[in-house]
C-alpha positions as CSV (number, residue, x, y, z in Angstrom):
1,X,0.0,0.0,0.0
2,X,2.6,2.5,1.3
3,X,4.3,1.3,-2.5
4,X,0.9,2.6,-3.9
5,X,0.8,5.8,-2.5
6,X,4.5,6.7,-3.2
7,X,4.1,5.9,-7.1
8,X,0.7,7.9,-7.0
9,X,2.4,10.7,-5.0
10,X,5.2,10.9,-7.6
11,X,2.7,10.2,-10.8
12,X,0.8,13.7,-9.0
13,X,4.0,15.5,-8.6
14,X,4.8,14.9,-12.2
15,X,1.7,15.9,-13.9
16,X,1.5,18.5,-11.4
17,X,4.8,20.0,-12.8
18,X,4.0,19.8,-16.2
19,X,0.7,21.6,-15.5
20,X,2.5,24.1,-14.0
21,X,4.7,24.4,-17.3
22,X,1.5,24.6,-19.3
23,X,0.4,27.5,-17.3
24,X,3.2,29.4,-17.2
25,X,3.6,29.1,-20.9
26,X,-0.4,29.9,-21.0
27,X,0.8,33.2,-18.8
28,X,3.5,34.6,-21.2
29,X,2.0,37.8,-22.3
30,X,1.7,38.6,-25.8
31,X,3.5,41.5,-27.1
32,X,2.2,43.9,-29.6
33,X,4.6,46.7,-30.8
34,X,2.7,49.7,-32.8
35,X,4.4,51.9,-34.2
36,X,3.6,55.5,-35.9
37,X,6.0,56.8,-38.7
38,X,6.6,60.6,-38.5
39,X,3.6,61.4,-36.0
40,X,4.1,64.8,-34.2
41,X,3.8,64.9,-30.8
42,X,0.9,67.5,-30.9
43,X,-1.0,65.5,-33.2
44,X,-3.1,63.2,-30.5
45,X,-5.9,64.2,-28.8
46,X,-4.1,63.3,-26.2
47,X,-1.7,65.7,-26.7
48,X,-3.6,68.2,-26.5
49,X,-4.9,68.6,-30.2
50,X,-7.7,70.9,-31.5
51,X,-8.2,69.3,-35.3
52,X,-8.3,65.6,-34.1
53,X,-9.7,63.0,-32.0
54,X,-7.7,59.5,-32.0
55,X,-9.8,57.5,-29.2
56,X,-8.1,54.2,-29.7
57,X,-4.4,55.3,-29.0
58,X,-5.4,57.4,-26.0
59,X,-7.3,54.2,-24.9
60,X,-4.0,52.7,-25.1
61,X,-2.8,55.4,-22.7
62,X,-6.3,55.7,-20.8
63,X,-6.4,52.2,-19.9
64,X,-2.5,51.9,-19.3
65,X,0.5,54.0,-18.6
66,X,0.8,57.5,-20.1
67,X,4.7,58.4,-20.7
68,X,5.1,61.8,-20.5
69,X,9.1,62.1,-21.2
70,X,9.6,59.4,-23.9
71,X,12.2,59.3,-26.2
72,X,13.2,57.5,-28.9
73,X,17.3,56.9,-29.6
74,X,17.2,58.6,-32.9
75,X,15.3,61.6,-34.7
76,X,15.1,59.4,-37.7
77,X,13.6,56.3,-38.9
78,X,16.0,53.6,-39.3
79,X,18.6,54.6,-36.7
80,X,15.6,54.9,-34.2
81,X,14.8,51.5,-35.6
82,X,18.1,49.3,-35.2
83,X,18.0,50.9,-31.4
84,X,14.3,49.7,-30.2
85,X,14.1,46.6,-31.9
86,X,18.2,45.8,-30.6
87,X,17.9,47.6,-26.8
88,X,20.9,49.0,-27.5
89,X,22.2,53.1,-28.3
90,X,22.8,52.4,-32.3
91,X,25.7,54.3,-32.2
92,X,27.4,51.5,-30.3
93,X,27.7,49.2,-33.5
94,X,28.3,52.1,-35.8
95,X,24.2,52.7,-37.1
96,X,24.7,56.3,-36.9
97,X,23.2,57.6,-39.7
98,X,19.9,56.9,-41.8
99,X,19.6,53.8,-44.6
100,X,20.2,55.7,-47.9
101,X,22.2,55.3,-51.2
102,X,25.8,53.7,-50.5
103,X,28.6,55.8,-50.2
104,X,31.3,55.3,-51.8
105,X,34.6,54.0,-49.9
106,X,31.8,52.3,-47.7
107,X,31.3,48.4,-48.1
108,X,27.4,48.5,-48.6
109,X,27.4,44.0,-47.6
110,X,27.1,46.3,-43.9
111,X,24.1,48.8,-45.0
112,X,21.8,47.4,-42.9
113,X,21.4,45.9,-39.0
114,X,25.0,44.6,-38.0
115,X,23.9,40.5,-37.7
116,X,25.7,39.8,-35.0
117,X,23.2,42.7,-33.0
118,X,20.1,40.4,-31.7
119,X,16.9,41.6,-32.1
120,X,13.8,41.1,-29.6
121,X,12.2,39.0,-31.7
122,X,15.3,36.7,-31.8
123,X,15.3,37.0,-27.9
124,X,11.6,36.3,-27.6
125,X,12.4,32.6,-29.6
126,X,13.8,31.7,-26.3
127,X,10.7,32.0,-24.5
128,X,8.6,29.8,-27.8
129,X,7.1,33.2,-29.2
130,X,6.5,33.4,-33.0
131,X,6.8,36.6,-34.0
132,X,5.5,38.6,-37.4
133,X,6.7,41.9,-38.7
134,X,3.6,43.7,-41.0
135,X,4.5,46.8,-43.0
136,X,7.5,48.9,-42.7
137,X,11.5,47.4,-42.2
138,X,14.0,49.9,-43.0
139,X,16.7,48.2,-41.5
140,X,18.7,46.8,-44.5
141,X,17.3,45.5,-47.6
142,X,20.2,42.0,-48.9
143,X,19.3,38.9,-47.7
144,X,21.4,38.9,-44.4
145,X,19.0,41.8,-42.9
146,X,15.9,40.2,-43.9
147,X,13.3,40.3,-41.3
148,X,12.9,36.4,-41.6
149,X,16.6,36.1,-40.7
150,X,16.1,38.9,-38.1
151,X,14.1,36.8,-36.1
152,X,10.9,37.6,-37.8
153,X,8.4,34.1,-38.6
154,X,6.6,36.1,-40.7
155,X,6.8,38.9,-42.4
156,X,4.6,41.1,-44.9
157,X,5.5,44.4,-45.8
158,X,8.4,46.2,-47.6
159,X,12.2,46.4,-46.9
160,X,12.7,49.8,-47.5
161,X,11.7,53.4,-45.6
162,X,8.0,54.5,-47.2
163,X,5.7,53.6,-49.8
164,X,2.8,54.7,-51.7
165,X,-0.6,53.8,-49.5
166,X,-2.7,53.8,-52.8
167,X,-0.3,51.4,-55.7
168,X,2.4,48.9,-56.1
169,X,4.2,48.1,-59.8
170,X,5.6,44.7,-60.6
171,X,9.3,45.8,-60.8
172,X,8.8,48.8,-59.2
173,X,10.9,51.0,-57.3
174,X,11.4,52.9,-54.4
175,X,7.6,53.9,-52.8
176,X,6.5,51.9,-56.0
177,X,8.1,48.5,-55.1
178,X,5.8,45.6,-54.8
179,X,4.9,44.1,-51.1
180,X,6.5,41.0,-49.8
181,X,5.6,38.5,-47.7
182,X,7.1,34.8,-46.9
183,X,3.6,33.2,-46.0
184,X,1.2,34.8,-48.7
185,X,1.3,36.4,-52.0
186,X,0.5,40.1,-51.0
187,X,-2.8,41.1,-51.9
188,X,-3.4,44.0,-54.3
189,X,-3.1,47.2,-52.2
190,X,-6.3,49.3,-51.3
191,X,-5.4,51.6,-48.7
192,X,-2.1,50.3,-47.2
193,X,-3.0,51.6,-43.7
194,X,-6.1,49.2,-43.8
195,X,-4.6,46.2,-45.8
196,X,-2.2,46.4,-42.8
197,X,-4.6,46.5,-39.9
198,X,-6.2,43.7,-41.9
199,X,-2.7,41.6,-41.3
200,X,-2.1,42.4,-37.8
201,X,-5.5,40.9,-37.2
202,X,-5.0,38.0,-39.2
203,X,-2.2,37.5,-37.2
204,X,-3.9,37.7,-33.9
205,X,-6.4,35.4,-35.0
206,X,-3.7,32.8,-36.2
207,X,-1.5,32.8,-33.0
208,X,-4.0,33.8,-30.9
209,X,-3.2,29.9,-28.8
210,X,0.5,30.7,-28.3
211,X,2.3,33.5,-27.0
212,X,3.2,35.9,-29.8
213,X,5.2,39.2,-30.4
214,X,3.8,41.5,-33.2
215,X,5.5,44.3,-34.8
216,X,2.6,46.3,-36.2
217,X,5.0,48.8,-37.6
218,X,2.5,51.4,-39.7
219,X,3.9,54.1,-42.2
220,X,1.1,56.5,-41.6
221,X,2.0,59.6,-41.6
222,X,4.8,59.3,-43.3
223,X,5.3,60.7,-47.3
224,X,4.0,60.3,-49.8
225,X,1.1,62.3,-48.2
226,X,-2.5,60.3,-49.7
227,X,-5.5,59.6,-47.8
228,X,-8.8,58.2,-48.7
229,X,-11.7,60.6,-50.4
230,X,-13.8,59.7,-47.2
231,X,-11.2,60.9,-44.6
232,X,-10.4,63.8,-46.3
233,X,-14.0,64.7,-46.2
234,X,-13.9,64.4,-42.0
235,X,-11.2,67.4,-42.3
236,X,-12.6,70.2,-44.8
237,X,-13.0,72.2,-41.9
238,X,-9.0,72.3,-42.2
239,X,-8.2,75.3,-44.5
240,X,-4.6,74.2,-44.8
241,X,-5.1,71.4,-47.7
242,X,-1.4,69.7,-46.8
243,X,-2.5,69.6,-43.3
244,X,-5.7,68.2,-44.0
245,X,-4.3,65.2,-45.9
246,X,-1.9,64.7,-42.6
247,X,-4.8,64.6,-40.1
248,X,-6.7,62.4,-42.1
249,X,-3.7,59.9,-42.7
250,X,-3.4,59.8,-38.7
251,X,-7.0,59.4,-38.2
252,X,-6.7,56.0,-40.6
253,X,-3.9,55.2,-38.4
254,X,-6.2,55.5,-35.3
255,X,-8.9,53.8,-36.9
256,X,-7.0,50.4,-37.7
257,X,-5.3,51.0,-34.0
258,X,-8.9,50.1,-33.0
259,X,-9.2,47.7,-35.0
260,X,-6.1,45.5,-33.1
261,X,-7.4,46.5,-30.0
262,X,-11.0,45.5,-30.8
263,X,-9.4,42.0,-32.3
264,X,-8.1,41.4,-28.8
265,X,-11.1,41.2,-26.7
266,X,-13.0,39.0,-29.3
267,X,-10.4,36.2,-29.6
268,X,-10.3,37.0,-25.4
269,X,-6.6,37.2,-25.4
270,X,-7.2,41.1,-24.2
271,X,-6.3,41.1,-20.4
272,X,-2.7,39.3,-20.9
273,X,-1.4,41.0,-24.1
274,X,1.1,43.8,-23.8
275,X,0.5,46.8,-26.0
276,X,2.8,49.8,-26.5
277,X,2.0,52.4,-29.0
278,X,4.4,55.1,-29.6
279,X,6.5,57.4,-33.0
280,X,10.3,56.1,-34.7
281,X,10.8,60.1,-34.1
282,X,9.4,63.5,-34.2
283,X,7.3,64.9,-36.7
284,X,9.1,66.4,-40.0
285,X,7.0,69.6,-39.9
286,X,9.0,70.8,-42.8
287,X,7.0,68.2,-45.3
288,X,4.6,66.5,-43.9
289,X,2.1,69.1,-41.8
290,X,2.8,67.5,-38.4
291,X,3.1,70.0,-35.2
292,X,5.2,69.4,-32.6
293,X,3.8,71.4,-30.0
294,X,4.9,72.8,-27.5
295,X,8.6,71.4,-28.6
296,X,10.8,72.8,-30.6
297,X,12.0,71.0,-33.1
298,X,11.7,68.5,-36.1
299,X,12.4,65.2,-37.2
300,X,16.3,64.9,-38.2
301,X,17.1,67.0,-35.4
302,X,18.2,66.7,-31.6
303,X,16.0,69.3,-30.2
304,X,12.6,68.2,-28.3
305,X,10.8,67.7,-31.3
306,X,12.9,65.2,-33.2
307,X,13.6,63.0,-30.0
308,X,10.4,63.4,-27.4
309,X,7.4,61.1,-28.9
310,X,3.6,60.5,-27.8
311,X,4.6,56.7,-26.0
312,X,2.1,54.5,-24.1
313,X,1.4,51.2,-22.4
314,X,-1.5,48.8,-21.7
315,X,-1.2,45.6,-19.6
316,X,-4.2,44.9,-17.8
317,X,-3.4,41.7,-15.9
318,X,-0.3,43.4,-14.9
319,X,0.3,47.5,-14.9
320,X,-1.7,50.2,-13.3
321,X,-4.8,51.8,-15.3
322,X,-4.6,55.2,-16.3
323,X,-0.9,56.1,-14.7
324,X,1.0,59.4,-15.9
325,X,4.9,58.3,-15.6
326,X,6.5,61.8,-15.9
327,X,10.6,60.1,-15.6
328,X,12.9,60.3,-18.4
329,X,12.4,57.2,-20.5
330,X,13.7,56.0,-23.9
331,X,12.5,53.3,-26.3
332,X,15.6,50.9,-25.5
333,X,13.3,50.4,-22.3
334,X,11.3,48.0,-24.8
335,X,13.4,45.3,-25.3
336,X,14.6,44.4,-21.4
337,X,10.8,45.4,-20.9
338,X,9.4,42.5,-23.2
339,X,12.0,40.6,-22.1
340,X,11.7,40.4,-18.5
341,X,7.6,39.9,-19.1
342,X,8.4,36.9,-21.4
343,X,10.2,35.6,-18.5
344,X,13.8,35.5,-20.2
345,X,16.4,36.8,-17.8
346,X,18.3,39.9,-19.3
347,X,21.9,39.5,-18.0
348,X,24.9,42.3,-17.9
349,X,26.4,40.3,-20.7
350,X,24.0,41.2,-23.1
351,X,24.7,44.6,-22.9
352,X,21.3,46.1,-23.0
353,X,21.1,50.1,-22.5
354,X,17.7,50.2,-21.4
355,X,15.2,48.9,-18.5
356,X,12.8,46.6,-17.8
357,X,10.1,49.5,-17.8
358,X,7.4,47.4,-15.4
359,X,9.0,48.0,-11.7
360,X,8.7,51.9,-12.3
361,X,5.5,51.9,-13.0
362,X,4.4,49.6,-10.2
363,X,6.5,51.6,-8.0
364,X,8.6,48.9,-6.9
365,X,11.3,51.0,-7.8
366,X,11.4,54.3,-6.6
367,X,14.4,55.9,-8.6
368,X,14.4,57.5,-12.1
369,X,15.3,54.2,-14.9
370,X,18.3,56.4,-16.0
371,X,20.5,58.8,-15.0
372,X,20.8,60.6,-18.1
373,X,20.4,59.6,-21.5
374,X,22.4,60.3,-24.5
375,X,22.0,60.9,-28.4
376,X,24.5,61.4,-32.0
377,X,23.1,61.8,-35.1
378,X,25.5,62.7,-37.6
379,X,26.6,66.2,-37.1
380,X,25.0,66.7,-33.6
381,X,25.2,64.9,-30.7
382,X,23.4,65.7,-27.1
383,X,22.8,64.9,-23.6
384,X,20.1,64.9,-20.9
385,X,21.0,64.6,-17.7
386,X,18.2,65.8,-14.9
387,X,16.6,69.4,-16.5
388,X,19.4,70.2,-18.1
389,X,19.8,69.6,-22.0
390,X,23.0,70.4,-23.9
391,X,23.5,69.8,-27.5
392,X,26.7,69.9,-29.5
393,X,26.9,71.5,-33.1
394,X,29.5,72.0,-35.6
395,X,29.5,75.4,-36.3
396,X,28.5,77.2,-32.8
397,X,28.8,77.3,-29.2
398,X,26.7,74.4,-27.1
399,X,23.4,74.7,-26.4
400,X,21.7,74.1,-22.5
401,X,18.1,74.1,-21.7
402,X,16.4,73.8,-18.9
403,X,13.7,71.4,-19.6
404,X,12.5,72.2,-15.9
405,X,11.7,76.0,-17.0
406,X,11.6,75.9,-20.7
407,X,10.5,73.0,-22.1
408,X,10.5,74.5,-25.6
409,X,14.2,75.3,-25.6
410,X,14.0,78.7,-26.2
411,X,16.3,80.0,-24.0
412,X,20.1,78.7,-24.7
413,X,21.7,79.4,-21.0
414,X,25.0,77.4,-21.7
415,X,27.1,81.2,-21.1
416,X,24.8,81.4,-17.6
417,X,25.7,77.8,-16.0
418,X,29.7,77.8,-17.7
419,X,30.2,74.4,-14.7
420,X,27.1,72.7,-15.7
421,X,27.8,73.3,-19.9
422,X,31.4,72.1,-19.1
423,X,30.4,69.0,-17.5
424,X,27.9,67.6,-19.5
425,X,30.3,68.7,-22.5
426,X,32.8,66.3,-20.5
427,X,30.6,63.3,-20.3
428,X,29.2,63.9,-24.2
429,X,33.1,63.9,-25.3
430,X,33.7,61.1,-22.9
431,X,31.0,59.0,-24.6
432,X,31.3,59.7,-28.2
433,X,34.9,58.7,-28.3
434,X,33.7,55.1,-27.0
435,X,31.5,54.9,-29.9
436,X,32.9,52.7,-32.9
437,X,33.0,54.3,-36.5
438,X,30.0,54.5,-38.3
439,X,29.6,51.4,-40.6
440,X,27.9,53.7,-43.4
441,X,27.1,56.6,-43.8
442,X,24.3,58.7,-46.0
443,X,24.8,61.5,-48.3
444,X,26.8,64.5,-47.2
445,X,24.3,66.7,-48.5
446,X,21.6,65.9,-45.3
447,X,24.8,67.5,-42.9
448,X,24.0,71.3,-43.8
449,X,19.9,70.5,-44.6
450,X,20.2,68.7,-40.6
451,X,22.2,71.7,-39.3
452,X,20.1,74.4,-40.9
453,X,17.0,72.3,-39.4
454,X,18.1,74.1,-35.6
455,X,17.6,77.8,-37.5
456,X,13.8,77.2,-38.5
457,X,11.0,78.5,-36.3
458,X,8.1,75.7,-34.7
459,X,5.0,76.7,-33.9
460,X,5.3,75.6,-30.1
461,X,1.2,76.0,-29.7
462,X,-1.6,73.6,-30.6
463,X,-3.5,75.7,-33.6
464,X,-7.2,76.3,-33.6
465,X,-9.7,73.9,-34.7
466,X,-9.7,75.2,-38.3
């Protein structure tokens, strides 16, 4: 008997275990990336706009975490790119500049994300995710920077930085180029903001019985600037007809946003997925009619409006609802962040610059995630440490803000606070000669159209309705 109830006592233990296994693999959250191309900050009604409601990305916000002081690593696309997806400050394996044309004296077999740098979705196979990459890449278009050998299952979209939302050619090039996908033959494009909310929730539906990571990564608002007939017709109040195609490209945006969300609670996979929404950068209010308000600023530039980016986060099983988090964050938080909720350990070898985002916000830790945060882009480089803001130029003296008294930088105070300019100055210097060379670089034209990007005035208010 005692025989018996040993073997039945083990047989229990066993099955016990395994069930155990099954529901912690049951409990790994899924992971849903969205991200905006080119949104300006102002242009949320979250933020604070006049000309436009977006419900579904503040409900991302509403019914999660609200991050005030987000940043993203770069103030353009692909460098901003290669440092969420990686965890890791670009610059440290040379991706200092944005994917363009190959230079010459430059090997471009290295125009694209180094492959020995991991990406989260590679990290997340750890944990058994599959993990599917719809729309834009931008992070290296020959074979050895595919998405698919990036870590990516599946993949539909294109390799390069934009295309057109309306038209794809057979042979085509550049916004023109056909769509490509490793499970499907791409269906013919009707409005590419749609036909990719229609794959993220295809997606959902498909892997809705395993943990999954998806990288919704949308190119609204980004050029060329075309919306439909019917969401033009929301905005003719808008008298400004370049502006009026930009609101109504980010009200598509917000539209299929809803759509993800809404896909959630019917395949009731809602409470334990983890969403972020946030922007690869600033809006470029030189070309596309985004505002950036109240920072000054643009896309392609260090100042608040190329770097600081609407950023949000909704876990229900797991993070507060409705939480402002007004500390200094930056989007290499995302990978130890997904990470950490996967359940993969992240270790001090792997060299991550970023932190698991979720004790913050819990307030099991009661410290600011960093102490300061640093940024180069080609001709400029800058540095945030506390309030104070100092960026470095070619052809002047530094620039200091105090983000604590003048958050639109208008006031340059590096000649008032000479101990504070030289400092950070120290630790900028200190930093930037760590950094490796730049593994390629794009045309030398964008230095002086980047440096005469600090000499253009912002509007630094939300404009009226009309």
């Amino acid at each position: 008997m005692r025989k018996n109830y040993s073997l039945i006592l083990l047989l229990t233990t066993i099955f016990l275990g395994f069930g155990l296994c099954a529901l912690a693999q049951d409990n790994k959250p899924n992971i849903i990336l969205i991200l905006a191309d080119d949104l300006g900050y102002a242009d949320l009604s979250l933020t604070g706009s006049k000309q436009i409601q977006t419900p579904n990305i503040d409900g991302i916000a509403n019914e999660g975490v609200n991050f005030t002081q987000a940043y993203v690593s770069a103030p353009v696309c692909a460098p901003s790119r290669a440092g969420m997806l990686t965890g890791k400050n670009q610059v440290s394996f040379g991706f200092d500049n944005n994917l363009a044309n190959n230079q010459p004296g430059f090997d471009p077999e290295y125009a694209g994300l180094p492959v020995h740098q991991k990406t989260v979705a590679e990290r997340l196979k750890e944990a058994g995710y599959v993990s599917g990459l719809i729309g834009k890449w931008h992070l290296g278009e020959k074979e050895q920077f595919h998405p698919t050998r990036r870590g990516f299952d599946e993949f539909w979209g294109y390799l390069n930085g934009g295309h057109d939302y309306f038209t794809s050619k057979e042979g085509g090039k550049g916004y023109l180029a056909p769509l490509v996908s490793n499970y499907k033959t791409p269906q013919p494009i009707s409005y590419l903001t749609d036909d990719k909310g229609d794959e993220c929730i295809d997606f959902i539906r498909r892997h809705k019985n395993q943990p999954f990571f998806l990288f919704a990564s949308f190119n609204a608002p980004h050029a060329p600037m075309q919306a439909t007939e019917e969401d033009l017709a929301l905005y003719n109040h808008i008298s400004d007809p370049h502006r009026r195609t930009y609101l109504a490209m980010v009200h598509r945006l917000d539209v299929n946003v809803g759509r993800i969300l809404k896909s959630l609670k019917e395949e009731g996979i809602e409470d334990n997925t983890l969403i972020v929404f946030l922007s690869d950068n600033g809006g470029p209010v030189d070309s596309n009619g985004s505002i950036n308000a109240p920072f000054n600023g643009q896309k392609g530039i260090l100042l608040e409006g190329g770097l600081r980016v609407p950023f949000m986060m909704k876990w229900p099983d797991k993070i507060p609802n409705g939480k402002t988090y007004t500390q200094a964050i930056t989007s290499l938080d995302l990978m130890p962040t997904f990470l950490e909720a996967a359940g993969i350990e992240v270790k001090d070898a792997d060299g991550l610059h970023g932190k698991n985002l979720i004790p913050f916000i819990n307030n099991h830790q009661h410290t600011a995630p960093h102490t300061n945060l640093q940024w180069r882009f080609t001709i400029s480089a800058s540095i945030l440490e506390d309030q104070w803001k100092l960026i470095r130029l070619p052809d002047r003296l530094p620039l200091l803000f105090d983000l604590s008294r003048d958050i639109s930088e208008q006031n340059n105070v590096a000649m008032e606070n000479p101990e504070i300019t030289r400092s950070l100055l120290k630790k900028l210097g200190d930093w930037d000669l760590s950094l490796p060379h730049p593994v390629f670089l794009e045309g030398a034209e964008w230095k002086v159209r980047q440096r005469d990007l600090y000499d253009r005035k912002y509007p630094l208010v939300q404009p009226d309705i009309k």
